[in-house]
Every structure is written in C-alpha cells, then in structure tokens.
N, C-alpha and C positions, 0 to 999 in steps of 0.2 A: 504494500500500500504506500503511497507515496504522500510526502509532509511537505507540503508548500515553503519553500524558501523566502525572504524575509522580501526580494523582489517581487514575487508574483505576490505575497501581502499587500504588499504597496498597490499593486495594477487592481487588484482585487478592492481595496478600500477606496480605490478612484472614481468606483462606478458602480458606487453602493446603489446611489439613488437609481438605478437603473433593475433593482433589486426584487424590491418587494411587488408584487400581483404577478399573473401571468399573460406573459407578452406571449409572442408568438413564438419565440425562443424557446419557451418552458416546455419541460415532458409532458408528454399525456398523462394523467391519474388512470391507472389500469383497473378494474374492480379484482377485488382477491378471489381465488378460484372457487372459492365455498359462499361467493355469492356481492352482490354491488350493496353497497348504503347511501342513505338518503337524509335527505334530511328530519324524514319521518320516522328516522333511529332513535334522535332526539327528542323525546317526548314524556314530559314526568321534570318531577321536583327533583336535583340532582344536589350535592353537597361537591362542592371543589375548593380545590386549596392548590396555593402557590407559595414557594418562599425561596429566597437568593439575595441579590445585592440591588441595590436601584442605580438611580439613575449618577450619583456621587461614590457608589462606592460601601454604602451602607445597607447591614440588613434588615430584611424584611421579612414580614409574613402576613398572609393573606388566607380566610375560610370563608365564605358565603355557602348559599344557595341562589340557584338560578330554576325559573320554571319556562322549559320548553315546549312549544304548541304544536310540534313535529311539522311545521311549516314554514320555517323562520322567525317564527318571532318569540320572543322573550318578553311574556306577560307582566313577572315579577320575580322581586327577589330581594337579596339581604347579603352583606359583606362586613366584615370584621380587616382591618387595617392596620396594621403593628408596623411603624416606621420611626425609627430614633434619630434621624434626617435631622439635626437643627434649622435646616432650610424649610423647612416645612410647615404651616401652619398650625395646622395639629398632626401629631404624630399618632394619637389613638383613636382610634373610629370605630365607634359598635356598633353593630346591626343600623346601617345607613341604607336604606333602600337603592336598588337596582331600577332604573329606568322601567319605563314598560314600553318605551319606542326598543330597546335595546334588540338585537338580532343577531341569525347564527344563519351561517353555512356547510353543507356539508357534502364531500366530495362522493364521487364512488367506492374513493380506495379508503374512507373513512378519514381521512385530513376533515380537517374545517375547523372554521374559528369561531370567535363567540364576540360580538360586540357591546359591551359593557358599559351602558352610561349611568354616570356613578355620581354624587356629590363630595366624594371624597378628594385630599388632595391629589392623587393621582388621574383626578377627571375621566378621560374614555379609556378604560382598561382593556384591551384583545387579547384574549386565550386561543393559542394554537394551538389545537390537540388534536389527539386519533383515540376514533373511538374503536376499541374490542369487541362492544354489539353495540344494543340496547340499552344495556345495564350502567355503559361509564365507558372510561380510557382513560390517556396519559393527557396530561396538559405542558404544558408552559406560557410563560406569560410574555405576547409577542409585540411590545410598542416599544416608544422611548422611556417608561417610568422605571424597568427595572428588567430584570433578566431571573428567571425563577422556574422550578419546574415540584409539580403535584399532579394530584389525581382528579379523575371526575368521576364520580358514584352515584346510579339511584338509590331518592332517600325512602325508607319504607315511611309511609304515615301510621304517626301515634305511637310511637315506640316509647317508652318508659324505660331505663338502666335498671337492671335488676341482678344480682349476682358481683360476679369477681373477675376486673379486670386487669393485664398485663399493659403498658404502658410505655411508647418512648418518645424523647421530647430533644429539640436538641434548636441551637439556635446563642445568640448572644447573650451574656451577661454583663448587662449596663455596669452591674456598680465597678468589677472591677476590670471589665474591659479586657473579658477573655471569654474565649469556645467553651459554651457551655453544654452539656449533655445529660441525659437521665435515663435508667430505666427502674420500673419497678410496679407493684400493683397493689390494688386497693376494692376490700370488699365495700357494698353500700348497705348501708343499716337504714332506720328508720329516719325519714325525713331527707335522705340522701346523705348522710353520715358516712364519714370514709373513716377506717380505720386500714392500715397496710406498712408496706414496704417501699425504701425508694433509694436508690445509688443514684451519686451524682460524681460526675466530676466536671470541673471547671479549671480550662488552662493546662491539663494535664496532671491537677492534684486532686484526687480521689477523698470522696466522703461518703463511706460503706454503710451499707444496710443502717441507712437513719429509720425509724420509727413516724409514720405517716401517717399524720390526720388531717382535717379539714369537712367539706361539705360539697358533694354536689348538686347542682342547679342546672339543669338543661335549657341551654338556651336554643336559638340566640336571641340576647336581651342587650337593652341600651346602657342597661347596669349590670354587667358579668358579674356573677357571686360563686361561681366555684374558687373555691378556696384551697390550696394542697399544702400543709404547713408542716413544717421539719423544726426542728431543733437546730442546723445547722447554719440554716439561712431566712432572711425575711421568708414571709408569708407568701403565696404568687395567687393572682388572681388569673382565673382562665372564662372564657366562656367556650361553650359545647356543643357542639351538633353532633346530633344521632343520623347516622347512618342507616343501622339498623340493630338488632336488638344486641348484635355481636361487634359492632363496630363503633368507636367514638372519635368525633376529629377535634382535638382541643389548639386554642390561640390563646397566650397569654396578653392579657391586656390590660396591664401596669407599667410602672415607666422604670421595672428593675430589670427588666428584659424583653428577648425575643422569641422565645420557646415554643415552636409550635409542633403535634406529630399526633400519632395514631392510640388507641389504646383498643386491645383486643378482649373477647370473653378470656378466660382462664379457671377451666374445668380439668380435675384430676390432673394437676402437673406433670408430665414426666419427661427425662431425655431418655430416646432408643433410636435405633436402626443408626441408617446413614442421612446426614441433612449438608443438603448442599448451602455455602454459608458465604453473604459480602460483608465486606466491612470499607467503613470509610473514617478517614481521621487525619490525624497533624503530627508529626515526629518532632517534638522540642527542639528547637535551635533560631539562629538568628530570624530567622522568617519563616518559623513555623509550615514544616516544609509538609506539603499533602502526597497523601498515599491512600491504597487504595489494595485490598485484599479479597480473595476469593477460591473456592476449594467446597473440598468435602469433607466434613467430621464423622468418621466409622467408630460409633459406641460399639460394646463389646455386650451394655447389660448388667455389667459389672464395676460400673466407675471407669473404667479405663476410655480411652481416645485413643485407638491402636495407631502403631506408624503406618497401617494404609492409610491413614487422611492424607490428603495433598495440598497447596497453600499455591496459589498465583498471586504474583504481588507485584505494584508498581509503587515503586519509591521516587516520587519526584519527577516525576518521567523522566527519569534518568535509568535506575537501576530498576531492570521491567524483567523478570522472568520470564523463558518460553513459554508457550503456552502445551508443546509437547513434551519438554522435562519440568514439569510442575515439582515442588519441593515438600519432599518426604517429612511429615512433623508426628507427635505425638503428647500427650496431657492426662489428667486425671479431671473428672467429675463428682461432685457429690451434694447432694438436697443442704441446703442452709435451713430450712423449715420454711412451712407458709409460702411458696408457690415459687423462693427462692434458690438459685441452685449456684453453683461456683466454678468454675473452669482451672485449672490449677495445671502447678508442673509440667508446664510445656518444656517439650523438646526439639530445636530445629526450627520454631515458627518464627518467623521474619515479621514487625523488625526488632520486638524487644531481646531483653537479653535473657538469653538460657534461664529458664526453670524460675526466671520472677515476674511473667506475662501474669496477670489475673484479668477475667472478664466475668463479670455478676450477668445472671440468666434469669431470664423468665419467661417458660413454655405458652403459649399463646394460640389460641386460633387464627392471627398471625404470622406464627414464627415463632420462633426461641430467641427473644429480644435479649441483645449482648451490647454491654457497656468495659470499655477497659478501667482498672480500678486500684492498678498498681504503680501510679503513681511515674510512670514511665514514657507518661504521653495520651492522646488523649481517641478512642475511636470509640463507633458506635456500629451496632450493621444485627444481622437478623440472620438464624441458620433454619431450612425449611425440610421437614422431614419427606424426603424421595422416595418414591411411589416403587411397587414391586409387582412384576419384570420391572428393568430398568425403562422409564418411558424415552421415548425417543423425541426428535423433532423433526419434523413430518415434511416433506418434499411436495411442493404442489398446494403449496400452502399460503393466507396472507397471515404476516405480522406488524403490530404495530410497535414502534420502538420510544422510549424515550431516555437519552444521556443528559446527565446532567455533570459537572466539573471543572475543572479549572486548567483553563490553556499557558502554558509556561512561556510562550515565546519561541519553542523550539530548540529547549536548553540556551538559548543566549543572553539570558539573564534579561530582557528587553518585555515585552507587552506583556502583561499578565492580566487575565479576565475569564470571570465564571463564564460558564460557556452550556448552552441549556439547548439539547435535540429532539424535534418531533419526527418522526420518517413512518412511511410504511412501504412494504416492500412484499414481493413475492416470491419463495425459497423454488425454484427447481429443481426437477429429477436434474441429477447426473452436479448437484454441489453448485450451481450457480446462483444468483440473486439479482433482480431488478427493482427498484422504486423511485422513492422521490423523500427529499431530507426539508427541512426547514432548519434553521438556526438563528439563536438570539445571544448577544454579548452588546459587552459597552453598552449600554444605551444613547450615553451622550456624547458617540459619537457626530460628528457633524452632519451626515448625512443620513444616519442611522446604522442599525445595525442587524436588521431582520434579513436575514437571505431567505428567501423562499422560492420555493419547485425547484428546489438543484436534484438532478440525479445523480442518482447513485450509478455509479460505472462499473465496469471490473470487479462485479461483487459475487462472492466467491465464499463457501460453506465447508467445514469437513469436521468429522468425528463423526459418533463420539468415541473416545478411550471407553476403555474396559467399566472407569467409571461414571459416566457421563457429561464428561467436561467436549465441548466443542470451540472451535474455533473460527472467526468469522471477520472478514476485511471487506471494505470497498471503499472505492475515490467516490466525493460528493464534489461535482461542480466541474469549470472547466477552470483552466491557470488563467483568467482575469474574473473567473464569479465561481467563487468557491468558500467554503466553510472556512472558520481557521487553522483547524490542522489538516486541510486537503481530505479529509476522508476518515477513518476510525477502524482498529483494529480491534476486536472485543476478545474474548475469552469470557465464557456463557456455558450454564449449568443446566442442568436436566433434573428437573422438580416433579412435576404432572405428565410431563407431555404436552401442558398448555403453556405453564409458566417457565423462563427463563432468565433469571438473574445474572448478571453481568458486572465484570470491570471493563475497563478498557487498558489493553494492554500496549500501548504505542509509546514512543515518547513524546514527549513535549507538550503532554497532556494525562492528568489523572482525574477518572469519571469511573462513575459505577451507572447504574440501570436494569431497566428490566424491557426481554421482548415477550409479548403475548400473544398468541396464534387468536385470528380473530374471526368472526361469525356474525353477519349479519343478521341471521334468525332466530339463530340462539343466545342465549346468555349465559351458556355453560363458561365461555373464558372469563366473561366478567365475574364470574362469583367467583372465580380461583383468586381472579385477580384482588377481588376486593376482602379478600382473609389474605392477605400476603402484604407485609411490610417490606416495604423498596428504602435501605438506606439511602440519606441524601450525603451530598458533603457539607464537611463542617464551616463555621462562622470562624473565618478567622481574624482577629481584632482587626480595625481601620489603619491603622499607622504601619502593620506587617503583611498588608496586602498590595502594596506596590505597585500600586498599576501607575505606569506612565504614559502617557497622555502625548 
C-alpha cells in the first residue's frame, strides 16, 4: 500500500475545495451484493454519538437523538454538546433540540449523511456514516466544527435501566489536563441508586477498584443528574440515553471533563474461550506517543492466558509488527469479586515491561471492557468472545468501515491530526476489494478538510491464520485527491463472522476500528454490532498534541 509523500500532500491540500460532493470525477456507489439501501433504511428514533478534537484542536463529545421519516427528512430530535473550547460560547449544551427542517441522504452502498440544524455553538453539524441495515452504523462527524467518529443505533421506546451494568468512559480530564479513562460497573437499586465498581486512570496513573456510588437518571434532560461519585475524585455529572434495555450511551456534562462511552448489561461475569481483543492508548514520554494493539486472548479455564495468544501492535507508527508474525504473549486471570476481574503476569506483551502490565476487566454484553492500571501508561480497548467453528469473513460481500486515529506526518515529525474514516466496500471471491472512502481531519483547514467519494484502488484481502486474524490494504484517492496517508493497511479479527475489529497496521499513522458485513433487510449485523464496544483513541492533552498549522 502506498503512503503519500509530503509532495503529493501539498498537490492534494491545493485542491481541497474541489473535494467535497460528487462531481463527475467521483466513483459510482455500487449497492453491496446482499442487497441496495435507501433512504427508507433510515426510519425510527436513532441514539448517535460523536467524539475527537474540533475545530482548534480540543476535545469533544457529542450524544443526541435524531428521528428519521425514511424519506429524508429529520422531524426531530435532541443533542448533548461537551466542548472545553475557550473560544466558544458555551461549552455545555443539554438536550438542545435538532431542527425539524434538518435532513439525511442515503446512498445505495449505504454512505449518506445527516444534516443537522442545531442551536448549538457548532450551528449545522453533518454526520457521515454507513449504515449496517436498518438498525444503525458507523458515523463520523463530516464539516469544519470538529473531526470525531461514533455510532448510530435504533433506540427501542420506553426502556427503563434495570439490572447490572459494565461500563467505559474515556475522554479528557479538565482539572489536570491529562487522558483520562475508566472502566467498571454499577448495579441500580431503588430510585436508580448505583452502588458498584470503577478503575480509573488518568495520564497514565492508575486508581484501582475505587468503590462506586451515585444515582441514575435517564435522560436526556436540560438538567443531567446522573451522578457517578468515587472517593478518588470530584463527583461527574452525566446525562443518558437508552439504547435499549442492554445498552446505555453516557456524556459527561460538567466542566471537570470530557468522558463520554458505552455501558453494557452484565449478567453472570465470566472470562472463557478465545476473544479477539483492541486496544488503544499513549506510551508516556515527551508527546505522549499513540499506539494501538490487537490479537487474541486463548483462556485455558483455569486463570491462565496460554502463549497461543498473539499481540499486533503499532507503536507510533513507527515500530508496527507484521501482521503475518504476530507476537507470541502470555498472563494470568483471576475474578477480583462483583463482576470484577484482573489480567496479570504478562509475558512478551508489547509495550509494557515484562510481568508489570495490569489491565482491570469487566465481562459485558459488550465485550470484556479492559482498562490499563499499572501505572505504566495509559490504554483502554475491549476483548470479544469468538464464535465456534472459527467464523470467517465472507467473499461477495458488503462492508461498512469506520477508522478513526491519528496521522503522524509520515514519521517526519511535521503534521499531526486525528484523522476519522467512513468507506464501504465490497470483498470479492479470489481476495480482492472495491469501494468508496470518505475522510475528515483538521477542520480549520482553509479550504477544509472533508475528502469525499475517493476510491479505494488496489484493494486486496487475505487470511485468515489458523487463528482468525486477516489482513487487508488498499490506496484511497489518486496522488493530487487523496486521504492523508494515501490508503490504510489494517490487520482485523474474526469475532461472529459479522463483526471485525481492527488496528491499523501502516506507518505514519495509528487507528483502530471496526468492519461490519452489512444487510439491507436484515438487522442481524446491527445487533452484533450494537452489543460490541469499538475502542476509540485517547485524548491527548492540548499543549502535547502538536499539530502545526
């Protein structure tokens, strides 16, 4: 796959404006072989979330609801607004209504976008996504306010939290202006009463199994009253939306951070089998350097993590393992109580040091949500228990993609910018692939910075190994309109047979993701999809995110 040179960056940034809609230049949208979408896919009260950096450089996060009329238009709706932007005139926005002029389009290949009129400081907000059916897809957030990427879900009505859920949360930490991250879970008692569990770390310094109470309140409301209080730190206010009766999408919205993410049911805990597993996170050093992991954890049953597990890893997109000698590791497991469990004595695993990695766990309808806890650096990411036979991923098929991460400049120390992918594509017999990519970075760039209908070229498939791991490359654009790193090399895991988690394995860029085989009639992907936590990357402070300009 081939990585755009700092020259054809330049030719490429010249003729941005020549970028966004589609000219006559642009690919055909192909419909996927299991059937065309419409815009009458769209239809139902959907829950979406966005979150990345804006338009200066700061993060953000964003939850609403949008109501789709499967004909274009967008009746109503509601959005939650988390931005510590000093430039801004409010940075906190609860449940702010959605236009009801506002509107959506939607391709055959399942691309389309969502036009958002908002009273928030971000005014007309556009979501690029690809929908999986019916049910939802991936999103990203496609104008000049910001560069982010989430999901989009139907919300079931009338859903009431009942029971015990797993939980993970990850985004900045105002007061002391470092990557903050969590996992952990919380039963609800009378009146919405939480009592539970919660690991945090912040900056790379870990605060283990704090004791977790608070209250919650299902919003969304003008007044957020979910409350999650530790002993360790202020109090965090969130407001909530229900998904469905097993899924919750929380936003913090106080002005001590930016935390936003998932929380799953969590019934009878346990770790077993094999789970294919991402992570995403920061290696402590001068600029907080991003990396990005991926493999498979083989339990025994017994506590152990046998050395069949395997570990892909990008460090920095610099130091980027094959994807065909994947790196032999091994650990110990064991329940901490109450839905908590512990990862321990690794051997071999990249990039902490020998036998002092620890990562706190919580089983999940989800995923088995993993936080690191030792103090060593700071990652988050989710491991997914893998289906038996091993499932495959299917030839003759469509997928929709979304990457989201951080482009380095191409190891020359020079631009650096989150960088957030929609695409959908179609895998053929005999390992090849054809689609169409969208891309959003920089926002304030001068021209902008949305590339859309670039194809994908030279797209090319193979595996899987013995253990489900595959490998997947192609060039997006041509050398004057092209993505910023020319194209994406993944390494991608075998979950369902629907779902496939991903890093990205190239240099000069470190991303994670997820592809999901999609079905216009069914909504069999989306439900896979929507019990599966897609780690995002981390918030890394403002002063150590360097982007030049």
């Amino acid at each position: 796959m081939s990585v755009r040179n700092g020259i054809v960056l330049l030719l490429a940034l010249s003729t941005l404006s020549l970028l966004v809609g589609c000219g006559s230049s642009s690919p055909t949208a192909v419909a996927p072989p299991s059937g065309g979408f419409s815009a009458s896919n769209l239809n139902g009260t959907y829950v979406f979330s966005v979150s990345g950096t804006d338009v200066n450089g700061d993060p953000y996060a964003i939850v609403g609801t949008l109501t789709a009329n499967g004909s274009g238009g967008i009746t109503s709706g509601t959005i939650d607004l988390n931005d510590p932007d000093s430039t801004l005139s409010t940075q906190l926005v609860a449940d702010s209504p959605i236009s009801s002029s506002s509107t959506y389009k939607v391709g055959v290949d399942g691309r389309g976008q969502a036009t958002l009129g908002t009273s928030t400081p971000f005014g007309t907000i556009t979501l690029d996504f690809v929908l999986t059916s019916s049910s939802g897809g991936l999103v990203t957030e496609f104008d000049g306010n910001g560069s982010g990427s989430g999901t989009l879900d139907v919300q079931t009505a009338g859903v009431t939290p009942t029971g015990t859920y797993a939980f993970s949360f990850s985004g900045l930490n105002l007061q002391t202006d470092s990557s903050f991250a969590s996992v952990g879970n919380f039963t609800l008692g009378s009146g919405g009463a939480i009592t539970g569990l919660e690991d945090f770390n912040s900056g790379g310094i870990a605060y283990a199994n704090q004791a977790l109470g608070g209250q919650l309140v299902l919003g969304p409301s003008t007044s957020p009253s979910t409350v999650l209080s530790t002993s360790s730190f202020t109090d965090y206010t969130y407001d909530v939306y229900a998904i469905d009766a097993t899924h919750l999408k929380f936003i913090e919205m106080d002005s001590l951070g930016t935390l936003s993410g998932d929380a799953y049911s969590q019934t009878s805990p346990a770790i077993s089998g094999t789970l294919a597993f991402t992570l995403a996170g920061l290696i402590p050093s001068s600029d907080d350097e991003p990396f990005a992991a991926g493999g498979f954890i083989v339990t025994d049953g017994n506590g152990n993590i046998t050395n069949a597990s395997t570990e892909d890893v990008n460090e920095g997109g610099v130091t980027v393992s094959s994807p065909t000698s994947p790196i032999n590791f091994s650990a110990t497991y064991a329940s901490a109580g109450s839905g908590r469990f512990t990862l321990n004595n690794f051997s071999g695993f990249i990039p902490s040091t020998a036998g002092e990695t620890v990562y706190a766990a919580y089983p999940s309808s989800g995923g088995l949500l993993l936080l690191e806890i030792d103090d060593l650096g700071i990652s988050s990411g989710a491991g997914y228990p893998q289906s038996s036979p091993l499932p495959t991923f299917a030839s003759a098929q469509g997928y929709g993609l979304n990457l989201t991460g951080t482009y380095l400049g191409a190891n020359t120390g020079g631009q650096e910018e989150e960088v957030d992918d929609i695409a959908e594509f179609t895998a053929a017999t005999g390992g090849t692939l054809t689609g169409i990519i969208d891309e959003n970075y920089d926002p304030d760039a001068t021209n902008g910075s949305q590339f859309y209908d670039l194809a994908l070229s030279d797209g090319a498939y193979t595996g899987p190994d013995s253990s489900g791991r595959y490998a997947l490359s192609a060039d997006a654009g041509t050398s004057s309109k092209s993505t910023l790193n020319g194209g994406f090399g993944l390494t991608f895991y075998s979950v369902d047979g629907t779902t496939f988690p991903f890093i990205e394995s190239d240099s000069g860029q470190v991303a994670t993701g997820v592809l999901i085989q999609q079905s216009s009639t069914s909504d069999s992907a989306a439900i896979a999809k929507s019990h599966m936590f897609v780690p995002r990357p981390l918030i890394r402070p403002h002063a150590d995110r360097q982007k030049k300009k």
